[in-house]
N, C-alpha and C positions, 0 to 999 in steps of 0.2 A: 538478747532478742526476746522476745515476748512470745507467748504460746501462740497468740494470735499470728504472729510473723512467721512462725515455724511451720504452723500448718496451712498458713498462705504458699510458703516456697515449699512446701512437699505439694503442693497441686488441690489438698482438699478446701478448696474455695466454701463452698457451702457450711463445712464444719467451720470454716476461718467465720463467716460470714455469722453464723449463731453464735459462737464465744465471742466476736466483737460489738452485737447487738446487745446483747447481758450485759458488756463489761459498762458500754457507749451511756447503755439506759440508769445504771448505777452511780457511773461518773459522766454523769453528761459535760462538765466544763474540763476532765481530763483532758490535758492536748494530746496526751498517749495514745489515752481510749482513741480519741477522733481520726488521729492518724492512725491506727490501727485499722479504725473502718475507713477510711480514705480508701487505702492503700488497696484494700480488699475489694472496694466497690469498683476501682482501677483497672483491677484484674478480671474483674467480672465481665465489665461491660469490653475490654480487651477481650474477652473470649468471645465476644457476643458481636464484634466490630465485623462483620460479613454481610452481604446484602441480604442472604437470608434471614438473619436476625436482626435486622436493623432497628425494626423497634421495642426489642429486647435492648440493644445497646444506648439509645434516648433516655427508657426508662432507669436502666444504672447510673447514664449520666446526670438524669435526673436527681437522683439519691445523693453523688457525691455533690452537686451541686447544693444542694440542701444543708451539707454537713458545715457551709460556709467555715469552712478552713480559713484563718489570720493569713492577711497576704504575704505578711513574711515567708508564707510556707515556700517558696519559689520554685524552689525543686519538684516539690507536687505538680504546683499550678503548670510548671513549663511540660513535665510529660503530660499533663493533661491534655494541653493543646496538642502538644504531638499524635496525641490518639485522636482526636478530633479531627486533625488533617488528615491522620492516616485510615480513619472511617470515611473521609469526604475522597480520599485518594480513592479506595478500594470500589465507592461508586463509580467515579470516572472512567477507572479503566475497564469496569465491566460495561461500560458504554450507557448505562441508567439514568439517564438525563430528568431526575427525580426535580421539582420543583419544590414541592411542598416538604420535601426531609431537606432538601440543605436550607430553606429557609427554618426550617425548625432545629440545624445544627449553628446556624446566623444566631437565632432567638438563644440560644443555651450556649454561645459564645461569648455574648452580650455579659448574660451571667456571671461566667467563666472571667477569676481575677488573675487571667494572663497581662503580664505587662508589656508596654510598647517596646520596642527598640530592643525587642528581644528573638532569639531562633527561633523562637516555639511561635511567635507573631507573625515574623517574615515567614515562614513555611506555611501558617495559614492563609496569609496572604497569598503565594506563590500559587497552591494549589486551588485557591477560588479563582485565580485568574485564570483556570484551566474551564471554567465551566461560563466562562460569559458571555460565550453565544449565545448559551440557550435559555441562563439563567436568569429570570426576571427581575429580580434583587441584586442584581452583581453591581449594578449604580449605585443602589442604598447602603451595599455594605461599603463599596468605596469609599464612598462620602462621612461613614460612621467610623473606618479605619485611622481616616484625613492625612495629610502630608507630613505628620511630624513623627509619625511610630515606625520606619525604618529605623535599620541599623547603619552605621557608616561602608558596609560589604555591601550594602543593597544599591549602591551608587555606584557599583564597579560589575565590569561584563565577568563572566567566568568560564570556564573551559569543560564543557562537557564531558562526560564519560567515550563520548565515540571523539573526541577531540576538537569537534565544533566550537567555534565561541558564541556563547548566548548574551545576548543585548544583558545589559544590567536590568534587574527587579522594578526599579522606580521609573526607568523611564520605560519597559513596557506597560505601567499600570497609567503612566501617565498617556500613553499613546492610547492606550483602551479608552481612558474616561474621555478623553478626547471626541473618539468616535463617536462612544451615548449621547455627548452634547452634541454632538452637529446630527445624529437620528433623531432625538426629542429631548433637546436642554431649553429652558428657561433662558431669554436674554439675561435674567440676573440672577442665573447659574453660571453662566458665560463668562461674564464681567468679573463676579466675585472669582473666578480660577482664572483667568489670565493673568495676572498679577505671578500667582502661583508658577504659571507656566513659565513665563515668560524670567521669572528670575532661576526657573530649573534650566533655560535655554542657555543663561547669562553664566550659570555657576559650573555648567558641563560642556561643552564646546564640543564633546564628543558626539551628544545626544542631537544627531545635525536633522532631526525631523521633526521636532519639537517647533521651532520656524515657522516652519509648515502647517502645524494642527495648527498654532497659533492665528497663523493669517488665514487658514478652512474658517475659522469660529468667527474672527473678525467681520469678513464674510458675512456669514450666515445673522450676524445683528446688524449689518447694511452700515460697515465703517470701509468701507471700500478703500479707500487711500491708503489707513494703515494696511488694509490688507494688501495693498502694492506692494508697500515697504518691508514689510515680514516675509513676502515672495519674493522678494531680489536678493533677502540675504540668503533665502535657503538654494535660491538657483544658481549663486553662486558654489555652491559645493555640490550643486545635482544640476548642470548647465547641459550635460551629455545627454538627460533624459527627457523625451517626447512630452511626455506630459506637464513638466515644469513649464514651457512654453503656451503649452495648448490654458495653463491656466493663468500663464500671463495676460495673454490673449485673453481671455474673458475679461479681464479691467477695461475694458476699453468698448466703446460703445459704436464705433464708426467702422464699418467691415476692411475700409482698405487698412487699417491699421491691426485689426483683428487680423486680417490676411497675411501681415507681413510675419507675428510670431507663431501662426496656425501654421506658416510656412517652415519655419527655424524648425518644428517641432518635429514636421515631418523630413527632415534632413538628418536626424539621428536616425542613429542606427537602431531597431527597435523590431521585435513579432511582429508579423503583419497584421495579426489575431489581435495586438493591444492596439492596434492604430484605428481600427475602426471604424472609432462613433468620431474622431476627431477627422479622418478623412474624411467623413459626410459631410459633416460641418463646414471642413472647410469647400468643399464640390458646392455646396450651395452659395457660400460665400462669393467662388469663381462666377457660376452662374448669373450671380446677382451682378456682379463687376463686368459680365461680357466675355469671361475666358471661356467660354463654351466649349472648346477642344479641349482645355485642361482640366475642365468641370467633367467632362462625358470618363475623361479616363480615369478619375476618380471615382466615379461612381461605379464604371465596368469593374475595378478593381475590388473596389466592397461588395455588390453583388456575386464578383466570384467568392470572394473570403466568406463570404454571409451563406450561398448554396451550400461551401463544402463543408463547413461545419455545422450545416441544418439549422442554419438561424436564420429567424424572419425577416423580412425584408421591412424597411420601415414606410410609411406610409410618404412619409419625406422624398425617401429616396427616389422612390415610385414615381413621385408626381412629376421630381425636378429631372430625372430624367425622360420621362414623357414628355417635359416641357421644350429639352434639349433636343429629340429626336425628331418631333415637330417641325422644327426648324430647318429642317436637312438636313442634318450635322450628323455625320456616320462613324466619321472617321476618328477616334481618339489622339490626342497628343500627349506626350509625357510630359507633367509640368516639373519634373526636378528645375530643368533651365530655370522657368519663370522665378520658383522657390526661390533658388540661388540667388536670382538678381533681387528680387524682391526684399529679399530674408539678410541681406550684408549688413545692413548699419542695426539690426536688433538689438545684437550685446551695446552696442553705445548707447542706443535709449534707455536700456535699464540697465547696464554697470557702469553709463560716463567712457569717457577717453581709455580706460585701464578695463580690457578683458579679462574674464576670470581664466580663461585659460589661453594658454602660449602655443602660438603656432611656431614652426622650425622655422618658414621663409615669411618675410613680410611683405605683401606686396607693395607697389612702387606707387601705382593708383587703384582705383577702387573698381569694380564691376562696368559704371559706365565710360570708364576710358578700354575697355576690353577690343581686342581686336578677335578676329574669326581667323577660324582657320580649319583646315580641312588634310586627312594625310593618315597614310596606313599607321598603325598604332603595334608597337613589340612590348610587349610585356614580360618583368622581367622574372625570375622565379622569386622575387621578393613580395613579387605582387603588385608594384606601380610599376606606370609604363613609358614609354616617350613618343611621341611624334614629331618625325620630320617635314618642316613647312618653311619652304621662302629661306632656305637656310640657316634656320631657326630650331635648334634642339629644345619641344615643347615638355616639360614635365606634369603626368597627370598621377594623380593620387593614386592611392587604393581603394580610396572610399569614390571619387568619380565611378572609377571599373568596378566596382563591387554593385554598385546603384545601378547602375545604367548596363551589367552585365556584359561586357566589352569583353571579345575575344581576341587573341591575339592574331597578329597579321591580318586583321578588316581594318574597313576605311571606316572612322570616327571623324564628326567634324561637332565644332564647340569655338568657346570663346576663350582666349586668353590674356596675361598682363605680364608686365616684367615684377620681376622677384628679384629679390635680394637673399642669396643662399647664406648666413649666419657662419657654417662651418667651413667653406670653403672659401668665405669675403670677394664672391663673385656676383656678379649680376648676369641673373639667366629669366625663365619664361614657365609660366605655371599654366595649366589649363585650370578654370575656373568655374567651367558649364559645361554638359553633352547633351546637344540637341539630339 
């Protein structure tokens, strides 16, 4: 080891720092000398990596950048980066939403002959994706990273310290750059990363939201069609969620067909809090169509969600219900029924004959061959219930009583159809609606 090195690892940096500037200026092309001062200006600006010295630690990283080390140096260059991230860490979690120092750690990165497809890269990367809310540059450095300097780890999820599994590295960077483009991308930012995307969708099967941004983007450059087709694959694996519906339902330009997957959407199970702005939607929609009772109790419904969480009421809401109340119309009606009827043949339209997802019993016919029926309802500790009608043992779901908040031993009246039980190869009687 070198005098230099020795008096680096006993701690006197400054002293290491003057016998490596002597040695550096005598043999300037020594790789000894330089790695000597390397290593020293490493430590330095390591002492210096605190928010309080922040631009104490620029300016060492300055110097070693200067010293431009042979990239062969690897080992240098990869702790380099790691003090690099571990400077842009040390901001983060002191909450310092500094714009102008991480693009000046961006700039001195640039520099920095860290090479791709390396730990010390993915960790940089890792920790800038920490700061892209607020970070102005977080697009530019995306875009200057590009798609081909991960590692083959950074395609795989991993398992946290508290035992969580964390999405894989590449497909959160990809869901980030995502979002920038549909906030303020270029149509031929768009274009040129689909391709991208859309083969990261192709080669990971796991990454099931990728689909999704894919047809957001499609979208937002007015290809409407594909962005159908991009939506049916991803709702096929997210078919249970509100939303996937509510933005099926936007392809379509005619309300009673708007209505029918506005309807499917609000059939799931879902916060009241996230149903919201699509219940409004769809209340106007009813309105416009003449369902005025089932218009009035969507709106009551949002009004109450909107008072108790102190949010505004919208200007929409306002009117179309002024519009309704005008009318005479006092009285609200629950549209689950309508939903239900309305909302059956959805999945056919957009997955064909073959549902993505398998009910237990099948029915016999469809909603409008339903008969009615009316009759105290027992619920069982399982959570579905039955009704007796016309000597007919009626089976109603959980999710009917769960919606429609059904107690046990009242009189519920709805529609129903013959089923075919699978597990038992009998034919028996499902309720399908509750008025």
């Amino acid at each position: 080891m070198s005098k230099v090195t020795n008096l680096r690892k006993a701690g006197n940096l400054n002293e290491a720092f003057k016998l490596a500037e002597v040695n550096l200026n005598n043999n300037p092309d020594d790789i000894w000398c330089k790695r000597d001062m390397a290593w020293v200006l490493y430590d330095l600006a390591k002492q210096k990596a605190t928010v309080e010295y922040k631009e104490l630690f620029l300016r060492c990283f300055d110097k070693l950048i200067e010293l431009d080390m042979p990239e062969n140096e690897e080992m240098f260059y990869q702790n380099a980066g790691f003090l690099l991230r571990g400077m842009a860490s040390t901001m983060i979690r002191a909450e310092k939403q500094d714009n102008a120092f991480f693009d000046a750690l961006f700039e001195r990165l640039k520099l920095l002959k860290v090479k791709k497809n390396t730990p010390a890269f993915s960790s940089i990367i890792t920790v800038m994706l920490r700061a892209k809310t607020w970070w102005g540059s977080y697009k530019t450095f995306a875009e200057w990273c590009g798609w081909d300097c991960f590692m083959d780890e950074d395609f795989n999820s991993i398992v946290g310290e508290n035992g969580i599994k964390i999405m894989p590295l590449v497909e959160r960077v990809a869901m980030t750059y995502c979002k920038l483009l549909l906030d303020n991308g270029l149509s031929t930012e768009i274009e040129q990363f689909l391709p991208i995307l859309d083969d990261l969708a192709v080669k990971h099967k796991n990454y099931i939201y990728l689909p999704f941004y894919s047809a957001k983007l499609l979208w937002k450059i007015g290809k409407k069609d594909e962005y159908f087709d991009k939506m049916k694959v991803f709702a096929r694996k997210k078919s249970g969620e509100f939303w996937v519906w509510d933005l099926l339902g936007d392809y379509y330009d005619d309300d009673s067909t708007r209505l029918k997957f506005y309807a499917k959407g609000l059939l799931c199970k879902s916060k009241a809090e996230m149903t919201v702005k699509l219940r409004e939607k769809t209340a106007i929609i009813l309105f416009r169509l003449g369902y005025l009772v089932e218009a009035l109790s969507e709106l009551k419904f949002v009004t109450k969600i909107r008072e108790r969480n102190k949010w505004k009421l919208t200007s929409d809401l306002e009117l179309t219900l002024k519009n309704i109340e005008s009318q005479g119309i006092t009285q609200p009606k629950n549209p689950t029924s309508l939903y239900e009827r309305i909302s059956f043949d959805v999945e056919k339209i957009v997955f064909g004959a073959k549902s993505p997802q398998k009910s237990k019993s099948k029915p016999v016919t469809n909603n409008e061959d339903s008969e009615e029926f009316k009759g105290k309802i027992t619920i069982t500790p399982g959570g579905f219930g039955f009704v007796r009608f016309c000597g007919k043992t009626i089976f109603v779901s959980q999710k009917l009583i769960t919606d429609h908040k059904l107690a046990d031993k009242t009189i519920v009246k709805g529609r129903f159809v013959k089923s075919i039980d699978k597990k038992k190869n009998k034919e028996g009687y499902k309720a399908v609606s509750i008025e």
